[in-house]
C-alpha angles and dihedrals in degrees: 000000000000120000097216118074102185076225097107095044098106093039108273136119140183124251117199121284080044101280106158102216135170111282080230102054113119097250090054083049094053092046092051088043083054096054100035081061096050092054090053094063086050091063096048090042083062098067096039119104099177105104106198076057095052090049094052092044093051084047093053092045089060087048097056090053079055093051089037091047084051093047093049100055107070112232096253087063102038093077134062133217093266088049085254108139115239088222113085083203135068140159109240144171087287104065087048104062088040080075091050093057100045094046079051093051089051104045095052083073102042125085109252122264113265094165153002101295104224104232107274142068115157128322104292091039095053091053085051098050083057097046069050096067102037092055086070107049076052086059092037086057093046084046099054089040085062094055088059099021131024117265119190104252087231094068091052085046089044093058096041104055093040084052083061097042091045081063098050096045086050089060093040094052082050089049088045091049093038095244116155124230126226127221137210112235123179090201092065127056 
């Protein structure tokens, strides 16, 4: 099977249930955001040892093909007639508060917060603050398909909460490879 198809090279794409939209609409966007993200991970992921980190953050890139899969297929076409998803796959509560516990796991061990952290940290934190960042334009652009096309509440939910525990897993992984952080203080220039 080739992987190239001749079928994107004016622009288009095809959602799922076979729309042909703009590469540049913003669900196309969200869902690149989305995997852009999830690349990123990979990358961080690549200089982690830890291994209870490396579990949780292959569990939350399957998560984000689930939330990708969701933020591809427009809402007219998600559902079927007996109210049943297409999808056999969907972000919930539960994933959700899988990211709570083990932020919660993570911050008992952490030193609290005084100031801002200057992004850093070490290597695999550093990779991480920017998986970090990307995780929110992936909310912001949730966010702006919403305004246009409904978008389950859980996805949005989803990104934000993974965008805080990627930054307490940033400054866990410092903490782990001993790795200091480094603060913005207004105070000191």
């Amino acid at each position: 099977m080739k992987i190239y198809t001749k079928t994107g090279d004016k622009g288009e794409t095809a959602l799922y249930g076979g729309t042909r939209v703009s590469k540049a609409s913003a669900r196309v966007d969200s869902y690149g955001n989305i995997d852009e993200l999830n690349s990123f991970i990979g990358i961080a992921k690549s200089h982690i040892d830890d291994e209870e980190v490396l579990r949780q953050l292959k569990k939350i890139q399957f998560d984000l093909f689930t939330v990708g899969s969701e933020a591809a297929t427009p809402t007219d076409k998600l559902m079927l007639a007996n109210g049943k998803s297409r999808l056999s796959l969907m972000i919930s509560e539960k994933e959700i508060e899988e990211l709570e516990q083990w932020m919660d796991a993570f911050e008992v061990r952490l030193e609290p917060l005084q100031y801002f952290i200057l992004p850093g940290g070490g290597k695999s934190a550093t990779f991480l603050h920017a998986a970090r960042t990307i995780c929110r334009r992936a909310e912001r652009s949730l966010v702006f398909l919403n305004e246009s096309e409904e978008v389950r509440a859980e996805l949005i939910t989803y990104l934000n909460r993974l965008s805080d525990y990627l930054f307490v897993l940033a400054r866990y992984i410092s903490k782990l490879d001993n790795a200091p952080e480094e603060y913005w203080n207004p105070n000191e220039r």
